[in-house]
ZAMARGU-4260 file (C-alpha; in steps of 0.2 Angstrom, whole numbers, plus 5000, padded with zeros to 4 digits):
<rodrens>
0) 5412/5944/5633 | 5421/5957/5621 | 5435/5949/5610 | 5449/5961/5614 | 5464/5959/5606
5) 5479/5955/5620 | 5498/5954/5618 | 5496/5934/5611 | 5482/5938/5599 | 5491/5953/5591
10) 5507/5942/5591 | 5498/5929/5580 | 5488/5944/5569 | 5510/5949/5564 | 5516/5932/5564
15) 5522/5933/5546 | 5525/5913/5545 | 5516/5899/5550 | 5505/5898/5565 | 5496/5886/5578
20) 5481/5891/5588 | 5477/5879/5601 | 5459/5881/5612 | 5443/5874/5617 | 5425/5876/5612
25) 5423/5894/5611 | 5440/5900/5614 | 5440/5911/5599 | 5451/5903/5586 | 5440/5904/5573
30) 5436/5923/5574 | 5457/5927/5576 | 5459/5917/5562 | 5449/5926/5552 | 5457/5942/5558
35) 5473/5936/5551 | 5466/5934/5537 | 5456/5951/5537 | 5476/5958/5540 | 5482/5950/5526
40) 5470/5956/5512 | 5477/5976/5511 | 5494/5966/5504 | 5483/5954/5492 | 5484/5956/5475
45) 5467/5956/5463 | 5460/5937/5463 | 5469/5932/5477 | 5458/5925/5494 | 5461/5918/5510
50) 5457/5899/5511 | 5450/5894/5526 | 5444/5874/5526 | 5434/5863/5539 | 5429/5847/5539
55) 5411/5846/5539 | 5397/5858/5531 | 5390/5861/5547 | 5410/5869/5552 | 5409/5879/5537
60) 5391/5887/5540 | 5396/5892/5556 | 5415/5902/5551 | 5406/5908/5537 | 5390/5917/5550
65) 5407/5923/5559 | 5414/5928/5546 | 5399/5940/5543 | 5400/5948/5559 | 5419/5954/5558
70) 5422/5956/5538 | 5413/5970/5526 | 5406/5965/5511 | 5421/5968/5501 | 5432/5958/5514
75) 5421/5943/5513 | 5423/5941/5493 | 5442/5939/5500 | 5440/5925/5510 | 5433/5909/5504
80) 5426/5893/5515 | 5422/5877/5511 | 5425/5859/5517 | 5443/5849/5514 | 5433/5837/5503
85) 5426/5852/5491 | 5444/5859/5489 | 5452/5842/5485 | 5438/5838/5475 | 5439/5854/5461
90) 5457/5850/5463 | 5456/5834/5455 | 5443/5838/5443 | 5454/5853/5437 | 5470/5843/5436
95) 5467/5824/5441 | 5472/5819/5424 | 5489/5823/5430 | 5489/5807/5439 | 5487/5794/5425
100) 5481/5802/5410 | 5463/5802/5414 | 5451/5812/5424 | 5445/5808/5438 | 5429/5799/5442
105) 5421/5800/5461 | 5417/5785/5472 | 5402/5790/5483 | 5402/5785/5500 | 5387/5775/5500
110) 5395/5766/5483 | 5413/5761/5493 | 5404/5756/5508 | 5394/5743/5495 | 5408/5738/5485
115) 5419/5737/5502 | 5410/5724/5510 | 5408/5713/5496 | 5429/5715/5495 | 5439/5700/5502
120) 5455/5707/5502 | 5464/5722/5511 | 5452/5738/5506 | 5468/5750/5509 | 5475/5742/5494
125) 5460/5741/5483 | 5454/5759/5485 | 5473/5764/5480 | 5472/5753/5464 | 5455/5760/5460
130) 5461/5778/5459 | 5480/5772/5452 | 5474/5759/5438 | 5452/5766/5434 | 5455/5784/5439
135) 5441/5782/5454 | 5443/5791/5469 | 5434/5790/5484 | 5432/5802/5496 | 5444/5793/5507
140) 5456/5796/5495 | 5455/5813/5489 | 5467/5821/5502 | 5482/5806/5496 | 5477/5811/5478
145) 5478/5830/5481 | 5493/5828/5490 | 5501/5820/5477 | 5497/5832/5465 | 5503/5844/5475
150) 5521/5836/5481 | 5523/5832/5462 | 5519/5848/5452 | 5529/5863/5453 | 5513/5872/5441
155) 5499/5866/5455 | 5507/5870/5468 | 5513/5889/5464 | 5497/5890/5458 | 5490/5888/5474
160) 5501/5899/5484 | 5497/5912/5469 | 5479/5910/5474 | 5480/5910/5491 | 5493/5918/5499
165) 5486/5911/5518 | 5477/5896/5520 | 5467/5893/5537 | 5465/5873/5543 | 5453/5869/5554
170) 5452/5855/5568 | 5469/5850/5563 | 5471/5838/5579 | 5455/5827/5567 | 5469/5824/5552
175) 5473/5807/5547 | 5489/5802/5538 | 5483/5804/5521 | 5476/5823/5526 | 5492/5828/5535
180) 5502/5825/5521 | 5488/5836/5511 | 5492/5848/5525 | 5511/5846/5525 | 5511/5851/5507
185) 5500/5865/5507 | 5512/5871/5522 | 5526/5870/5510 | 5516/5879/5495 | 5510/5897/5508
190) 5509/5903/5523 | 5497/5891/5534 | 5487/5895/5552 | 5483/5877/5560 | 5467/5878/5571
195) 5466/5862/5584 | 5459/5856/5602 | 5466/5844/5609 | 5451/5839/5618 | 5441/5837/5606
200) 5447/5822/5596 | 5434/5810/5592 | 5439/5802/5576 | 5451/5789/5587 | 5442/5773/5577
205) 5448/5781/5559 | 5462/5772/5554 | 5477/5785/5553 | 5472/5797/5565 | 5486/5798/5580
210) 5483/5807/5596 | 5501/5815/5594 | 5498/5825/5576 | 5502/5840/5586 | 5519/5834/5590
215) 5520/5828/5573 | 5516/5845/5567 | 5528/5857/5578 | 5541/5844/5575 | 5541/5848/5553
220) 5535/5865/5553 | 5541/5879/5560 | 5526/5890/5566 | 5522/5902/5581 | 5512/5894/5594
225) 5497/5902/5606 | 5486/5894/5616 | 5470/5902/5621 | 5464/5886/5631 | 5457/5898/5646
230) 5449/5909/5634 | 5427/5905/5632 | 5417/5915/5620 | 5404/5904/5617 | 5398/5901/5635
235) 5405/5914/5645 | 5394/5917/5657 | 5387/5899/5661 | 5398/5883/5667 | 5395/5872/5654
240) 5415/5872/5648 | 5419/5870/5667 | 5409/5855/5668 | 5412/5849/5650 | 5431/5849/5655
245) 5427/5841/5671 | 5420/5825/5662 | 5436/5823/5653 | 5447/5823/5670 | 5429/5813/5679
250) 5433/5826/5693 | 5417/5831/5699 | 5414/5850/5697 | 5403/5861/5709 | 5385/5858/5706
255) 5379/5873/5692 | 5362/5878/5688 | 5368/5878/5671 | 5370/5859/5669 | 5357/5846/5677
260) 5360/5828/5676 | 5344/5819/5679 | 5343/5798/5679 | 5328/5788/5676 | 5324/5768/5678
265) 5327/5756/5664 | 5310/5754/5658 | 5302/5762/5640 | 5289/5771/5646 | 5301/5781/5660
270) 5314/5783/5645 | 5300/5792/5637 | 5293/5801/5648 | 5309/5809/5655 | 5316/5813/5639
275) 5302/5820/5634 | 5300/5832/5650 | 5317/5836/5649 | 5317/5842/5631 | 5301/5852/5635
280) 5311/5860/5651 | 5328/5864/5639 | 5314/5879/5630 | 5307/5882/5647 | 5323/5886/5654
285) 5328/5897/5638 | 5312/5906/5640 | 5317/5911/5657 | 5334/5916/5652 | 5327/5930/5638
290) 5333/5917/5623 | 5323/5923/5608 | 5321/5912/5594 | 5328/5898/5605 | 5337/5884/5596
295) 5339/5864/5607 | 5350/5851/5600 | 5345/5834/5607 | 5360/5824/5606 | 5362/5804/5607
300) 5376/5790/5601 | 5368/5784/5586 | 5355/5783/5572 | 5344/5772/5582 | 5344/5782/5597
305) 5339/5795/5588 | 5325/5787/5580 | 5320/5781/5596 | 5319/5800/5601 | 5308/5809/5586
310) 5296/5793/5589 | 5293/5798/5607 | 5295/5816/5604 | 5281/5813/5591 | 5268/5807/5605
315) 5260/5814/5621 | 5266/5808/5637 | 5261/5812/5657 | 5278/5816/5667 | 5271/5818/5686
320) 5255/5827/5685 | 5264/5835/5669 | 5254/5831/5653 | 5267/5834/5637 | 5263/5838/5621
325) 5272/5833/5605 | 5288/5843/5601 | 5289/5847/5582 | 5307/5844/5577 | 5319/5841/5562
330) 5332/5827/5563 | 5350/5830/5556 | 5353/5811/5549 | 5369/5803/5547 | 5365/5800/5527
335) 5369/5784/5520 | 5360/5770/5530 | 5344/5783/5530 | 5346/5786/5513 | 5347/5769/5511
340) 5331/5763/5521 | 5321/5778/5514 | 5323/5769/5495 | 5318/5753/5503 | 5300/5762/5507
345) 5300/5771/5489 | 5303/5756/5478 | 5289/5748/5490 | 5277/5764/5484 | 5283/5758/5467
350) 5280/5740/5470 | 5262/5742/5475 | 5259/5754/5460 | 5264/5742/5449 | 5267/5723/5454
355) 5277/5715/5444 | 5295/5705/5443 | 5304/5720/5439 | 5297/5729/5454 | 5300/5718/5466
360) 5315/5715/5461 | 5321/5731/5463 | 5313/5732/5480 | 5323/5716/5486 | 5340/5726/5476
365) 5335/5741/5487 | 5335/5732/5502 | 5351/5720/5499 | 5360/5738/5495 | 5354/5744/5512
370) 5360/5728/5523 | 5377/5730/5510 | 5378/5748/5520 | 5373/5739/5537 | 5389/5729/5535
375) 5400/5740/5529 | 5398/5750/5544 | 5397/5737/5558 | 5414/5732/5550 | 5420/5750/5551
380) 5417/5754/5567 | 5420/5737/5573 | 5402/5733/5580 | 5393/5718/5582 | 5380/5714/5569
385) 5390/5713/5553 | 5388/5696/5548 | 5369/5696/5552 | 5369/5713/5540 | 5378/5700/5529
390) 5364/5685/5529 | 5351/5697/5525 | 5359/5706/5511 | 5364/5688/5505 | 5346/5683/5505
395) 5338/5697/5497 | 5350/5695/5482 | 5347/5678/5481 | 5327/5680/5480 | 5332/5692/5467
400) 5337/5678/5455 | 5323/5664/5461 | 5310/5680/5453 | 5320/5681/5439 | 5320/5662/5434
405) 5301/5664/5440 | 5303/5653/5456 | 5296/5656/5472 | 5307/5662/5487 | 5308/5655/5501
410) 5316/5664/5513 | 5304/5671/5523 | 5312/5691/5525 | 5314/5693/5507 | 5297/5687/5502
415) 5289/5696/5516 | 5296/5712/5505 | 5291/5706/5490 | 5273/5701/5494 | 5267/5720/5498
420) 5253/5726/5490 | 5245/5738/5501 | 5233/5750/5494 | 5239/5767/5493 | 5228/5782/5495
425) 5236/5797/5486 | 5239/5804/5502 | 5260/5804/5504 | 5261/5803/5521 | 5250/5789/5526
430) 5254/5778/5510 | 5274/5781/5516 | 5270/5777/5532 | 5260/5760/5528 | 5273/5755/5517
435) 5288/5759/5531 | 5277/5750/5542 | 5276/5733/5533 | 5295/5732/5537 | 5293/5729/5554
440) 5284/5714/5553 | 5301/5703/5548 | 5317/5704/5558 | 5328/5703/5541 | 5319/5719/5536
445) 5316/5727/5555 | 5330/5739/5555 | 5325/5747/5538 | 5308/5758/5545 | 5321/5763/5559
450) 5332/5770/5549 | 5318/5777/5536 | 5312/5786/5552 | 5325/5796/5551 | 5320/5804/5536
455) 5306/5818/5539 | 5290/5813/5530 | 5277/5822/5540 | 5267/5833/5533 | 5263/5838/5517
460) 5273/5851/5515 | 5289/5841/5517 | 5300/5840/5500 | 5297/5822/5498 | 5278/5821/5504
465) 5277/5836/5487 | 5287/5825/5475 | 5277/5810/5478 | 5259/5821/5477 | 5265/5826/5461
470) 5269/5809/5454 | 5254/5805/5460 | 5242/5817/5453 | 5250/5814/5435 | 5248/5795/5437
475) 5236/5790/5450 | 5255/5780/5454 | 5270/5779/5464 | 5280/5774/5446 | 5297/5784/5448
480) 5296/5788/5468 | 5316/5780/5470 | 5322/5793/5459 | 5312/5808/5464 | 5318/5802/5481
485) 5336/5799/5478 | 5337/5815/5469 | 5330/5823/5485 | 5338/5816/5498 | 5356/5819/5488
490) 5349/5838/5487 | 5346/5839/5509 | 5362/5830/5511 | 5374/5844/5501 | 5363/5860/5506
495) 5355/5853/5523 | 5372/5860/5534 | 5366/5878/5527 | 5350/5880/5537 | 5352/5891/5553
500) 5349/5878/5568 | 5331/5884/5574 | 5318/5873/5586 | 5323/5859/5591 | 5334/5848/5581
505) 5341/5830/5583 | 5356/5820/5578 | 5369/5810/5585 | 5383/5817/5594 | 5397/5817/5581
510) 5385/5824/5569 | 5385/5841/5583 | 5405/5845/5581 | 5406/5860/5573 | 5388/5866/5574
515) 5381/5878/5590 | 5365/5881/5601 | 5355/5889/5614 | 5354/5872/5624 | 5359/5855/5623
520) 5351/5838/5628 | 5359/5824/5629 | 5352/5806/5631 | 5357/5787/5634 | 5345/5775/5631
525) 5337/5761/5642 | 5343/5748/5633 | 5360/5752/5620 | 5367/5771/5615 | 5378/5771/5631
530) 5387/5788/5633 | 5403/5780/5642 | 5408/5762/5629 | 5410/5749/5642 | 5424/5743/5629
535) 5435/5757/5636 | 5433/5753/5654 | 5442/5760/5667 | 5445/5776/5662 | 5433/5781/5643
540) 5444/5791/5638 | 5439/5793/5619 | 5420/5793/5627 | 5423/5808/5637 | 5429/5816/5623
545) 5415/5815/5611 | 5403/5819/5626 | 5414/5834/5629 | 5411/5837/5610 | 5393/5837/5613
550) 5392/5848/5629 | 5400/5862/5624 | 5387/5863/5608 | 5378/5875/5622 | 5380/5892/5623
555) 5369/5894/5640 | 5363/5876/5648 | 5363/5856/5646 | 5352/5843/5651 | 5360/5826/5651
560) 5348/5813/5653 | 5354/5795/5659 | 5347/5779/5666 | 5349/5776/5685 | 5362/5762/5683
565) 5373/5769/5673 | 5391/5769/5672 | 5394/5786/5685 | 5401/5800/5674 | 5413/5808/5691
570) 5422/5796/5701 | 5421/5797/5720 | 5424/5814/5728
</rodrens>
């Protein structure tokens, strides 16, 4: 499908104030907003750019491969992209001092979410004060201190309309007060272009996001609207936006070859199997349609889910007379609980390389700061299991000081951590796996090999399989795996986004938004991962959103794979 450039599209390329694109997955926004911005640079002067900013990495990999295919090279060098969070970010590093006299210092997520939990008051409150009164700033509150600077200098912000003379904002309908005002302010600083679906809101559970910030919007800006909502790029020639708009409404569509819903019984070794088969079909069915260099997303609800996924994937299975053979994959984590779990099983390495107080202790600290997490986001997203996550983490850091006073613990999780000893091999990948194995056998520690799982250690050629080789051949020990870890996965999480998508790759559903590929499958578990949240029963609707989200990753076919019982995505014809 050629992008031609009608009578709306042209309107929006000479709009010479502020504009709103509204369209679904593939409607072309991205690729006019680019041409407005390819308009505008005859009339830039030298050092100015376009600005276009995303929410995600993944967001930004993508417009800038798009970016690629409509600019030359000396266009591209006048447009840059990068995420909300980077631009608010080098803001405040260049001019934070403004706010208080002092620069500011960054709050990683994985640090709030700690300190967070262990917070009895109202967390709102607290996180202003840190940034007002210590000059720390998390990233929840870079888009209220960017703003501010912005609303209060007259220098910042004629600077930045100096700079960039058109600034592109993407998945506007996502913003949350704080980032609305960031928005608002930019709007008053240059000439703006608002990209936003309205179906593809997902962020509903984040405090300050409101389903009417597109009424908000046209109420204080004055812009020029235009909707390409019948308009589809990305999958113009199959009926996967047809039948993704059709779960959103739960009218059934006609029946498509290019979508197949498939059910299976409630029983593990069914869930496997069919998943399994129906992955390898996704490449099957690509392969029949000419795909080249195919590319299949594998989506589910959560981190466990997808654990659950690569394990199975991982193994031979019969379907039928159909014998399966493992599926090599890569899994796009949801970082901080992973990261977490994944220095649980490297201070173990550490522990068995050298046993002693302080390694164990650090073992037990690892492991509180991973329930910490556990909490933090059962608290955050409101799901059960936050004040088990609490115990835990309560226990671990109370065996901390029974080693410290040379006690003995107790508490049979904590002590079942700090008792390994197994006997490493200098082979990466089976001493990793021993030592993520050893968690399994306690419930306060059975969540942490799940969630290390997530993290690829397969193979010696894997970056952290390399790292702990060469620690290894220089001591014959594991003695600084945490940080060679850490430093790695910190490494994956701020470049991983930048890989093309290739194979077959795994994540959670809100992890897709943004990203693209040749096929999608999408799976509910046997026994949790639900794709429609009995919580929001009759109607779903924030469900059928995000699963929206996650069918219109494809560009030519989903499978959606579901157990027999579940909750019918189409009411009765």
């Amino acid at each position: 499908m050629t992008f031609v450039l009608n009578d709306q599209r042209r309107s929006v390329l000479e709009e010479p104030g502020h504009v709103l694109v509204l369209g679904g997955p593939g409607a072309g926004k991205t690729t006019l907003a680019i041409l407005k911005a390819q308009a505008g640079m005859p009339r830039m002067k030298p050092g100015q750019t376009a600005l276009f900013l995303s929410f995600s990495r993944a967001a930004v990999q993508q417009i800038i491969t798009r970016c690629k295919t409509v600019l030359s090279r000396d266009e591209l060098s006048r447009i840059e992209v990068r995420t909300y969070h980077s631009f608010c970010w080098e803001l405040l590093k260049g001019h934070g001092r403004a706010l208080r006299g002092a620069p500011i210092a960054m709050i990683s997520p994985g640090q709030e979410g700690m300190m967070r939990t262990q917070f009895a008051g109202d967390w709102e409150v607290e996180r202003r004060r840190l940034l007002d009164e210590e000059s720390r700033a998390s990233f929840d509150a870079f888009a209220h201190a960017a703003a501010r600077l912005i609303e209060e200098s007259t220098h910042i912000r004629d600077g930045i309309a100096d700079i960039y003379p058109l600034i592109i904002l993407d998945e506007f309908q996502d913003t949350d007060d704080d980032q609305w005002r960031l928005v608002q302010a930019l709007a008053e600083a240059t000439k703006s272009v608002f990209l936003a679906d309205p179906e593809q809101r997902i962020y509903d559970f984040r405090k300050g996001v409101r389903a009417d910030r597109l009424d908000i919007l046209r109420r204080c800006v004055k812009l020029l609207e235009a909707d390409l909502e019948a308009d589809n790029f990305r999958s113009p020639t199959s009926d996967v936006l047809r039948f993704a708009n059709a779960v959103v409404t739960a009218k059934a569509p006609a029946r498509s070859k290019d979508v197949v819903v498939t059910t299976y019984k409630r029983f593990q070794n069914m869930f496997n199997s069919t998943v399994h088969f129906h992955v390898g079909q996704a490449f099957a069915d690509l392969a029949r349609r000419g795909v080249t260099e195919p590319c299949v997303a594998v989506l589910a609800t959560s981190n466990d889910l997808v654990a659950d996924i690569s394990e199975l994937l991982s193994t031979s299975h019969n379907f039928g007379k159909n014998a399966l053979s493992p599926i090599s994959h890569d899994i796009v984590w949801d970082g901080e609980q992973s990261s977490a779990a994944a220095l649980v099983v490297a201070a173990l390495l550490e522990q068995t390389s050298a046993y002693s107080v302080a390694s164990r202790t650090a073992a037990l600290r690892r492991a509180a700061d991973f329930w910490l997490l556990k909490k933090d986001w059962c608290e955050q997203q409101s799901a059960l299991g936050a004040k088990t996550a609490g115990d835990r983490a309560a226990r671990m850091t109370a065996a901390i000081e029974l080693l410290r006073k040379e006690k003995s613990i107790r508490a049979s999780g904590p002590n079942h951590l700090a008792q390994y000893q197994g006997a490493c091999t200098g082979d990466p990948v089976s001493d990793w796996r021993l030592a993520r194995q050893h968690c399994t056998g306690h419930d306060d520690l059975r969540d942490i090999p799940v969630q290390a799982g997530m993290v690829r250690l397969s193979k010696a050629g894997d970056p952290i399989a390399m790292a702990l080789s060469e620690l290894w051949a220089q001591t014959a020990t594991y003695t600084g795996a945490v940080e060679r870890v850490a430093a790695i996965l910190d490494q994956q999480r701020l470049v991983g986004a930048d890989r093309p998508p290739r194979g077959c790759i795994l994540m959670t559903i809100h992890k897709s938004k943004g990203k693209e590929f040749d096929a999608v499958v999408i799976v509910e578990g046997y026994r949790g991962g639900a794709l429609l949240k009995e919580a929001e029963a009759p109607k779903y609707e924030n469900s059928r959103r995000v699963l929206r989200v996650g069918i219109t990753r494809a560009r030519h076919a989903v499978r959606i794979v579901r157990p027999a019982d579940a909750t019918p995505l189409f009411g009765p014809e």
